[in-house]
N, CA, C and O atoms as a GROMACS GRO file, in nm:
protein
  416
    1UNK      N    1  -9.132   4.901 -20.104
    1UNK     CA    2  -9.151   4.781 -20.180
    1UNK      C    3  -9.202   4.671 -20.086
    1UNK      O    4  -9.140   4.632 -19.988
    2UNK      N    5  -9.309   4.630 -20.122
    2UNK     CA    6  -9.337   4.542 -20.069
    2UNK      C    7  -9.320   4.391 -20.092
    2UNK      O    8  -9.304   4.348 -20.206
    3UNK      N    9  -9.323   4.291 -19.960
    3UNK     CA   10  -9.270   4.174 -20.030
    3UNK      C   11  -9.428   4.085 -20.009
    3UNK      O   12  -9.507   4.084 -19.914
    4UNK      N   13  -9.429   4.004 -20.160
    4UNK     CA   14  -9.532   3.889 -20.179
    4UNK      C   15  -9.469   3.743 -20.049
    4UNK      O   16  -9.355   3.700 -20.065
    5UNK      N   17  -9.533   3.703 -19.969
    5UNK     CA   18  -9.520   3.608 -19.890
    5UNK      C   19  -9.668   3.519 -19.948
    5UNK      O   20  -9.784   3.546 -19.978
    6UNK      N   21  -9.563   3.382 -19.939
    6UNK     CA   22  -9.662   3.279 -19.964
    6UNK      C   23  -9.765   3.205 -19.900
    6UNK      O   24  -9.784   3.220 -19.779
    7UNK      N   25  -9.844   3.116 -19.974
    7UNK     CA   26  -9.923   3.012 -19.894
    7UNK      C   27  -9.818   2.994 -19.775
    7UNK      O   28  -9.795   3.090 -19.703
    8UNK      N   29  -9.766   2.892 -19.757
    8UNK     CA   30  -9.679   2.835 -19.658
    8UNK      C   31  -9.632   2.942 -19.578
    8UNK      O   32  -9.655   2.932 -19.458
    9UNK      N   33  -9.551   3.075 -19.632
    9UNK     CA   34  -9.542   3.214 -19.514
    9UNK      C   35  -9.691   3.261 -19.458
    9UNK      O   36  -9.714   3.276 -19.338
   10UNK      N   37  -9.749   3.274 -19.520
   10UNK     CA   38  -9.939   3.274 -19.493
   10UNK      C   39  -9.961   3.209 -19.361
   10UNK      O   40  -9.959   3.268 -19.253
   11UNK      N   41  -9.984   3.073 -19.382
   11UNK     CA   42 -10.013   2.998 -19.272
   11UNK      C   43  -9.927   2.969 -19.192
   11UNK      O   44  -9.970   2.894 -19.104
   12UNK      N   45  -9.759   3.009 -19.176
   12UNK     CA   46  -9.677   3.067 -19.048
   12UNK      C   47  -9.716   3.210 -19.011
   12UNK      O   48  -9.712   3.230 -18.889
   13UNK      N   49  -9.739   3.274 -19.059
   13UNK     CA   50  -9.762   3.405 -18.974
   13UNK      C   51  -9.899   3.356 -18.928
   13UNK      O   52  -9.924   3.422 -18.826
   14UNK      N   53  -9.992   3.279 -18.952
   14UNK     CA   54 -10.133   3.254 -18.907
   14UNK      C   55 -10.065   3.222 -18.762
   14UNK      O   56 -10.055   3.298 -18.665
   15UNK      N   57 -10.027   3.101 -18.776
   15UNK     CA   58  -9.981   3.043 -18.653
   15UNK      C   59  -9.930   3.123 -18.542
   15UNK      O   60  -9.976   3.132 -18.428
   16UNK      N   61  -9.796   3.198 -18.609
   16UNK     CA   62  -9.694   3.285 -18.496
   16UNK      C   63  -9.826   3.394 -18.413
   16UNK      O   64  -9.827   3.429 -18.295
   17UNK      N   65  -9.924   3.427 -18.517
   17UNK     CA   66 -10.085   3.527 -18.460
   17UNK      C   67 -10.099   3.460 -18.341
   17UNK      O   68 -10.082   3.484 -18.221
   18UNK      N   69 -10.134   3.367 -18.411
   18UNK     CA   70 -10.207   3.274 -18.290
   18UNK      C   71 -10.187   3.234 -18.140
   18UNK      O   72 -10.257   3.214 -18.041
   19UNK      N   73 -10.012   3.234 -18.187
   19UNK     CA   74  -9.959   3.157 -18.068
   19UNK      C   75  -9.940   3.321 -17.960
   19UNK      O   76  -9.976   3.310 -17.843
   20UNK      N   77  -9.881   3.470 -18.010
   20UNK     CA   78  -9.920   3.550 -17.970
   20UNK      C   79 -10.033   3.585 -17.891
   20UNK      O   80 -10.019   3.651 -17.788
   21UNK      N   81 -10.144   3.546 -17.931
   21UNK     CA   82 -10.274   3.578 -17.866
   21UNK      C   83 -10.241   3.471 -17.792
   21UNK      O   84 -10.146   3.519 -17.732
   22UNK      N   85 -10.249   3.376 -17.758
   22UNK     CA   86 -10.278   3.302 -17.679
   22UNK      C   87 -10.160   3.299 -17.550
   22UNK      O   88 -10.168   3.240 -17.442
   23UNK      N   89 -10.091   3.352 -17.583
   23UNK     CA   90  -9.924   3.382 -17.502
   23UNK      C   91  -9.986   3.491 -17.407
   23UNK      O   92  -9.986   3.491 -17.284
   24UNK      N   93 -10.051   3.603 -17.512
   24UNK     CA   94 -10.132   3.734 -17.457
   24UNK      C   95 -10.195   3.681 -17.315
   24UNK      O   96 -10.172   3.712 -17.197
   25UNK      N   97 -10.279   3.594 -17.374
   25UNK     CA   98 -10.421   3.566 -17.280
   25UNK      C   99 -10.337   3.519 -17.136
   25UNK      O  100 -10.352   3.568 -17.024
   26UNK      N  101 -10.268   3.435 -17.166
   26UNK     CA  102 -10.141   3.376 -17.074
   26UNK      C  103 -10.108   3.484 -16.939
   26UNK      O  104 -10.132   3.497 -16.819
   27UNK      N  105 -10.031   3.555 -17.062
   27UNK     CA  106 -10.028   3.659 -16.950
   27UNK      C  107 -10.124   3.740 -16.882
   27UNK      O  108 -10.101   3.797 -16.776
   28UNK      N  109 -10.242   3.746 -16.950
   28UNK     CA  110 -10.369   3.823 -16.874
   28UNK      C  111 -10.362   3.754 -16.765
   28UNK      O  112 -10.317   3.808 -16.664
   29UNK      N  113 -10.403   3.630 -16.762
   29UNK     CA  114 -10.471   3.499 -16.658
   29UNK      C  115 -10.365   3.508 -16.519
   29UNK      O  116 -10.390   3.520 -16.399
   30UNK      N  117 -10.215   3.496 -16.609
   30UNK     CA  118 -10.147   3.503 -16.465
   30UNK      C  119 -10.125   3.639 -16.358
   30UNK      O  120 -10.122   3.649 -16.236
   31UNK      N  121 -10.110   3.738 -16.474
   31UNK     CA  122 -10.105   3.874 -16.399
   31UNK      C  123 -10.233   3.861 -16.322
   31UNK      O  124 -10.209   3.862 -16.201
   32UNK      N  125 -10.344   3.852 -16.346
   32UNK     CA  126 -10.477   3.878 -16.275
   32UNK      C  127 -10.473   3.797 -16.178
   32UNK      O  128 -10.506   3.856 -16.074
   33UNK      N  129 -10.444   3.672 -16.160
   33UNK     CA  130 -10.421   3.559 -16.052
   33UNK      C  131 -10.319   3.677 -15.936
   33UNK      O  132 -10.358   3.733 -15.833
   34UNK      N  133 -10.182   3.682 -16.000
   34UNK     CA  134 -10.082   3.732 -15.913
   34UNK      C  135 -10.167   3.865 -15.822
   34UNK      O  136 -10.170   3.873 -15.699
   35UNK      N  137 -10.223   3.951 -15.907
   35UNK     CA  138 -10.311   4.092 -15.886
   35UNK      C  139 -10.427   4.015 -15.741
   35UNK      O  140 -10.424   4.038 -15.620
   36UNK      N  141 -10.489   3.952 -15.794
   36UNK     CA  142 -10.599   3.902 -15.725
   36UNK      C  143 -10.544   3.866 -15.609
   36UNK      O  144 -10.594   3.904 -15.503
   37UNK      N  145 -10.438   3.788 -15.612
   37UNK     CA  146 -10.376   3.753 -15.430
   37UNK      C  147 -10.292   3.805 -15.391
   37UNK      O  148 -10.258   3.764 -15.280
   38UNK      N  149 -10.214   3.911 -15.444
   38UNK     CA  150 -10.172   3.978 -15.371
   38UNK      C  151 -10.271   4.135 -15.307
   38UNK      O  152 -10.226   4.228 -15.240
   39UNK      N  153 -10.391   4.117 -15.351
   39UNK     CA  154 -10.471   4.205 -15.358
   39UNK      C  155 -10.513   4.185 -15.266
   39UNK      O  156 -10.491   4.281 -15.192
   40UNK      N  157 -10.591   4.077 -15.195
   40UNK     CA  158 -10.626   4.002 -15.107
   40UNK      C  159 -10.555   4.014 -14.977
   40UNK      O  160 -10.598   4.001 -14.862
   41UNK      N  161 -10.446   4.038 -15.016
   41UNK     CA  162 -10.323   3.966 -14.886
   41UNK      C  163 -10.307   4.129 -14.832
   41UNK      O  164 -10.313   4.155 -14.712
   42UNK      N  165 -10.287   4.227 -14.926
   42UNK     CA  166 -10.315   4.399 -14.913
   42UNK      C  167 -10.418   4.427 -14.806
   42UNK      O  168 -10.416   4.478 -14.694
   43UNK      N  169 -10.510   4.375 -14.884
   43UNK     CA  170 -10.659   4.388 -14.766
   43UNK      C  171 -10.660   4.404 -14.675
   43UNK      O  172 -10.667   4.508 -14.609
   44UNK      N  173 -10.648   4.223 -14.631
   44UNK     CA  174 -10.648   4.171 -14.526
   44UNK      C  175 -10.534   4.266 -14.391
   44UNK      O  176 -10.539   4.288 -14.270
   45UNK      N  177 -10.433   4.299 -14.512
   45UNK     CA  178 -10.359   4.363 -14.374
   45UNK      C  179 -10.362   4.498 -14.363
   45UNK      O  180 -10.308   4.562 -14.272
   46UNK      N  181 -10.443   4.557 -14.484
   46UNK     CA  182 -10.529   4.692 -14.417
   46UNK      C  183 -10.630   4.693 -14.269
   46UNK      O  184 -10.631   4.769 -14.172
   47UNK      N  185 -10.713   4.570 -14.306
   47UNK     CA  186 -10.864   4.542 -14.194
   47UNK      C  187 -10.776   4.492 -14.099
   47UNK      O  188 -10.831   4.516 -13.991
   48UNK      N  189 -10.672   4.437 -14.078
   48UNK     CA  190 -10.593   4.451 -13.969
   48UNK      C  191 -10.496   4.522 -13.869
   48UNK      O  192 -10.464   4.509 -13.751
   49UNK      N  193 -10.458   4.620 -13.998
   49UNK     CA  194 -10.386   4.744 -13.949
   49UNK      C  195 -10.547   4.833 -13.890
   49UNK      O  196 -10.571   4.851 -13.770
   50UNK      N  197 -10.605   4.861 -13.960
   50UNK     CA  198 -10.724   4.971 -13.902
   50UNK      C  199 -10.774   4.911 -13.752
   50UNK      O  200 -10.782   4.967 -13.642
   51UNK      N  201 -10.806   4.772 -13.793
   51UNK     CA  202 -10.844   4.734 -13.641
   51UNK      C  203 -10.779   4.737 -13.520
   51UNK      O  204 -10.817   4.770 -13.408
   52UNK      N  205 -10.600   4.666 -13.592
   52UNK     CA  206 -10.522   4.754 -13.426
   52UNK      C  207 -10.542   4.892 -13.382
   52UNK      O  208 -10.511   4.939 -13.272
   53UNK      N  209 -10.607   4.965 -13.500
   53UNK     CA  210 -10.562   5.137 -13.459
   53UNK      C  211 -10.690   5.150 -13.407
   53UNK      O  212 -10.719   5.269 -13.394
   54UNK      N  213 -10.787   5.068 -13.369
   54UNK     CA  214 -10.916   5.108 -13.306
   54UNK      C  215 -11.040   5.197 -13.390
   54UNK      O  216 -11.129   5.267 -13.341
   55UNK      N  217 -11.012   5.170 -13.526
   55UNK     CA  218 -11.078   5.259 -13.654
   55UNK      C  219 -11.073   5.382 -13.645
   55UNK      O  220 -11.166   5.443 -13.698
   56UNK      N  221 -10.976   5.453 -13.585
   56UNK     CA  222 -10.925   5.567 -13.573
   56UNK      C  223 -10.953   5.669 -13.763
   56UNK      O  224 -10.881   5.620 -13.850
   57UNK      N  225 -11.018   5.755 -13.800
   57UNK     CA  226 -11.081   5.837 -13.889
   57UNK      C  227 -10.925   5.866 -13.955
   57UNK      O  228 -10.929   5.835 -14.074
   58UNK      N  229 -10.814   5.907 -13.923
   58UNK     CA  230 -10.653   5.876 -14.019
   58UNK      C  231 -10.612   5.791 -14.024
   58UNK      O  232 -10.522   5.791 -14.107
   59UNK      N  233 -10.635   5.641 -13.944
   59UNK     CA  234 -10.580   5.496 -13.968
   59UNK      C  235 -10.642   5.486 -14.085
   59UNK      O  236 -10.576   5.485 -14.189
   60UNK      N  237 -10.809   5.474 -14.086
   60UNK     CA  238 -10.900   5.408 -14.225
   60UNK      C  239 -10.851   5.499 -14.343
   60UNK      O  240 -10.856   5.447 -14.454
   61UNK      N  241 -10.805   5.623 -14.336
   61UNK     CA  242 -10.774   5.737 -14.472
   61UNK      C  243 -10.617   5.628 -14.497
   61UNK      O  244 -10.588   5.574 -14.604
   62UNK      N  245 -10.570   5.623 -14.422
   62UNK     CA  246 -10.390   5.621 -14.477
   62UNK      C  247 -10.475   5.426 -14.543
   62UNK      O  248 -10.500   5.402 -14.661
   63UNK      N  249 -10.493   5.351 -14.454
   63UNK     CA  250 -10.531   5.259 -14.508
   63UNK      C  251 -10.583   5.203 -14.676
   63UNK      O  252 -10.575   5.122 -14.768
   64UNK      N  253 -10.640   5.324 -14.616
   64UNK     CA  254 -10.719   5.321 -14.784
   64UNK      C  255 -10.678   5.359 -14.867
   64UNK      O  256 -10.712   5.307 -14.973
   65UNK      N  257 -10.576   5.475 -14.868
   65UNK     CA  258 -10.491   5.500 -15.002
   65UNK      C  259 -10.425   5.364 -15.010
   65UNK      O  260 -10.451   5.290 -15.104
   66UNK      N  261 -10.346   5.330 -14.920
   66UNK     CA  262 -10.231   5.253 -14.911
   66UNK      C  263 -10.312   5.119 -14.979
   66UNK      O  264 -10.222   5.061 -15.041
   67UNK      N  265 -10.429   5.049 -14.996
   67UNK     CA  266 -10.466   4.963 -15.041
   67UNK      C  267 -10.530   5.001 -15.230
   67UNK      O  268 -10.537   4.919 -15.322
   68UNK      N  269 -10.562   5.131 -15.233
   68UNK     CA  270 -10.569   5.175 -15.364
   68UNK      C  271 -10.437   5.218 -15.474
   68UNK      O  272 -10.417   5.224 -15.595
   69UNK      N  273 -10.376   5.239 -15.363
   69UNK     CA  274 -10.259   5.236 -15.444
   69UNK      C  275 -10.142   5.110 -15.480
   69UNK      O  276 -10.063   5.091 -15.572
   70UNK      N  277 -10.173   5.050 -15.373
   70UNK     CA  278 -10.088   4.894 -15.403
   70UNK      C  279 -10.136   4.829 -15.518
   70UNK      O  280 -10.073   4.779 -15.612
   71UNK      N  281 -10.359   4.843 -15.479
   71UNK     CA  282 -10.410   4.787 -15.629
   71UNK      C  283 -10.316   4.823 -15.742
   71UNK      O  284 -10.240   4.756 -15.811
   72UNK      N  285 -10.349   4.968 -15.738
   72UNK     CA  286 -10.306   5.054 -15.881
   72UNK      C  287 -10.156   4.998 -15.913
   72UNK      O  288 -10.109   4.998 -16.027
   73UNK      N  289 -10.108   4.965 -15.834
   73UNK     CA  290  -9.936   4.978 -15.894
   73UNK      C  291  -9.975   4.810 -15.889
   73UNK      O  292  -9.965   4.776 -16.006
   74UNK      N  293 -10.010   4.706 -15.819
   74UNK     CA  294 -10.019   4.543 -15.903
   74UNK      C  295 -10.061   4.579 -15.996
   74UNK      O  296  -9.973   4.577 -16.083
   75UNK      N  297 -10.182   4.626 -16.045
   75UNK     CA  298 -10.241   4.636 -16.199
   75UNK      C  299 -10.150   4.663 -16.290
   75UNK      O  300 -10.132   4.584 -16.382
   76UNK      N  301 -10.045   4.833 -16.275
   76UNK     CA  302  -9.996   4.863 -16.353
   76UNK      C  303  -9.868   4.726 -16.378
   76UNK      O  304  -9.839   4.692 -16.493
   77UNK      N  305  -9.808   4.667 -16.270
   77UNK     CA  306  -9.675   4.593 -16.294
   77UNK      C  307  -9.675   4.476 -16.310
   77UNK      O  308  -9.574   4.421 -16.354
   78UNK      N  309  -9.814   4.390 -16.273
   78UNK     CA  310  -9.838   4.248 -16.342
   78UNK      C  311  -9.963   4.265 -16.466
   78UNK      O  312  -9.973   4.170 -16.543
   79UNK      N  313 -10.021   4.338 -16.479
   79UNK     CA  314 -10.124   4.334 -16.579
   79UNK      C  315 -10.086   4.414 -16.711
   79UNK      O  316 -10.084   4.359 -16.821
   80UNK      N  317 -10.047   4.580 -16.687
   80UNK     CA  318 -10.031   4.650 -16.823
   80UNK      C  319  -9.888   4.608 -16.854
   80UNK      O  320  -9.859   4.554 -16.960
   81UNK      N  321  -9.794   4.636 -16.754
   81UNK     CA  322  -9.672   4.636 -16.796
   81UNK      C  323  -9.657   4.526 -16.929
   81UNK      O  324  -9.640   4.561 -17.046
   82UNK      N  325  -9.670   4.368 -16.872
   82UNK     CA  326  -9.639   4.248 -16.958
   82UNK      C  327  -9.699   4.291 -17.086
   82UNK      O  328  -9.626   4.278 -17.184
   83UNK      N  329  -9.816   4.338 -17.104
   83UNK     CA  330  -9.930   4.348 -17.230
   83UNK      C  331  -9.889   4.438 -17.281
   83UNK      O  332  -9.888   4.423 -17.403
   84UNK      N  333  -9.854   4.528 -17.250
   84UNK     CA  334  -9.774   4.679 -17.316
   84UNK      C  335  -9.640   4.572 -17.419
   84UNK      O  336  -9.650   4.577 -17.542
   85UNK      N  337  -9.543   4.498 -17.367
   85UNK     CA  338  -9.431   4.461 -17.424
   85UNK      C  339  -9.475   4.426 -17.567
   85UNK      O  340  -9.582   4.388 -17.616
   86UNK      N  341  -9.340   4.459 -17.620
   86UNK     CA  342  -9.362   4.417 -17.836
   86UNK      C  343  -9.323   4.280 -17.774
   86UNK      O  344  -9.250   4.271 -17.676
   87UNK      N  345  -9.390   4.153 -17.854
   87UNK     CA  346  -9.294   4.048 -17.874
   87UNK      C  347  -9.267   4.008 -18.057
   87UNK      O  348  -9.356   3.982 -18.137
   88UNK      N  349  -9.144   4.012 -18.081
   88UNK     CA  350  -9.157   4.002 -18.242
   88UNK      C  351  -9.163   3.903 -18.261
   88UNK      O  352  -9.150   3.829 -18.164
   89UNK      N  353  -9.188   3.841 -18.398
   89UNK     CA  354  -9.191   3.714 -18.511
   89UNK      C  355  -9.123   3.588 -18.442
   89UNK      O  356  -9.152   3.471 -18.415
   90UNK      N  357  -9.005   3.687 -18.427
   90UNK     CA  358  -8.844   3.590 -18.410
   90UNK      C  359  -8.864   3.535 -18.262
   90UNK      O  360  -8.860   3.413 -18.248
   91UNK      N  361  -8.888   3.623 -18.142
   91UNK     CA  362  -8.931   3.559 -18.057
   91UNK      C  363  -9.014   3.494 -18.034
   91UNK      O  364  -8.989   3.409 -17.949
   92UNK      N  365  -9.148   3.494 -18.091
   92UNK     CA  366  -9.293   3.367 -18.053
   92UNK      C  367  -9.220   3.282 -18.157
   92UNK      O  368  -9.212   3.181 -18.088
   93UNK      N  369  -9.153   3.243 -18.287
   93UNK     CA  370  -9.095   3.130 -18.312
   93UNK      C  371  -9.036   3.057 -18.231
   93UNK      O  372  -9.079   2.944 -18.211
   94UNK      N  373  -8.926   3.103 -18.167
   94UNK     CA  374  -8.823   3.066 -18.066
   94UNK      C  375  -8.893   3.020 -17.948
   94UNK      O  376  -8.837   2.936 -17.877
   95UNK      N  377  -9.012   3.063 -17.916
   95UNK     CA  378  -9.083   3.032 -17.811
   95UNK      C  379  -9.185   2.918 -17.840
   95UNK      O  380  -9.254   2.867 -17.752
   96UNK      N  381  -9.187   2.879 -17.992
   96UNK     CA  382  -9.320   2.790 -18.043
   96UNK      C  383  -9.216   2.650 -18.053
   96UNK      O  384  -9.246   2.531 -18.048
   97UNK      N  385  -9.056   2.731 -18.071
   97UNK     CA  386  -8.979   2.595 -18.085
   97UNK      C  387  -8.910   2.504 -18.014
   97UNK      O  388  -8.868   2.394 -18.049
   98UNK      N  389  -8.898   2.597 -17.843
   98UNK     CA  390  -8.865   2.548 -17.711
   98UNK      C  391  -8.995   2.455 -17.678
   98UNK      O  392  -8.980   2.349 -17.617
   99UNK      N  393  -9.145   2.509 -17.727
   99UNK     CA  394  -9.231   2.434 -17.659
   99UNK      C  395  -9.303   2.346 -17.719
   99UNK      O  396  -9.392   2.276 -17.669
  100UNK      N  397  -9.260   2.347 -17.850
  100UNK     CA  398  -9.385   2.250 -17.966
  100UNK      C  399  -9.240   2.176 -18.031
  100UNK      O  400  -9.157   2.249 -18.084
  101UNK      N  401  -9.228   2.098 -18.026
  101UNK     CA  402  -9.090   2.041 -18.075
  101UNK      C  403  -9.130   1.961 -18.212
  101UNK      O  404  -9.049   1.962 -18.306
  102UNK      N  405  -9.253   1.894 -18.224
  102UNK     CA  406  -9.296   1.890 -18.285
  102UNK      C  407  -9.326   1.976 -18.461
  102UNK      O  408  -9.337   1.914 -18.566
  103UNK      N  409  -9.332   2.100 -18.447
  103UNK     CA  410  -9.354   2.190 -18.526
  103UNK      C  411  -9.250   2.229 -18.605
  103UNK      O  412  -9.272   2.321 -18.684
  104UNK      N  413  -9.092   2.157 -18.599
  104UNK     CA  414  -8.953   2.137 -18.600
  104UNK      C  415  -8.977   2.336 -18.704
  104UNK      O  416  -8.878   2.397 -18.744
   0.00000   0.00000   0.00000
């Protein structure tokens, strides 16, 4: 059975959409920020580890996993993880009503 929701339920679920996506994007922007410098900071202390080792042909191999795989696991734990999560109804309300006070 389905239930008829109104104008006024209409244009709250528009909103709660909305504020979702944009919560979404939120989290894209920051995971990718966090990804991006800690990505950076990975690097840097790969091209520094290889260079103490004198570019030794198993320093640059271990290096290089070790910087493909740090990528891979920031990606998976600031980027998919957050975006993977359900957030329901009840929570982006609760979250529209801590931050829009306004919207009573």
């Amino acid at each position: 059975m389905k239930r008829r929701v109104g104008d006024s339920g209409q244009q709250l679920l528009e909103v709660v959409r909305s504020v979702r996506r944009r919560w979404r994007a939120r989290q894209l922007v920051q995971g990718g920020a966090v990804v991006l410098g800690a990505g950076f900071i990975v690097f840097f202390a790969s091209t520094f580890g290889v260079d103490r080792l004198r570019f030794d042909d198993s320093a640059v191999l271990i290096f290089r996993i070790v910087l493909w795989t740090s990528l891979a696991g920031l990606v998976a734990w600031f980027l998919v993880r957050p975006l993977l999560r359900r957030v329901s109804d009840a929570q982006v309300a609760l979250y529209l009503e801590e931050h829009e006070p306004s919207l009573q």
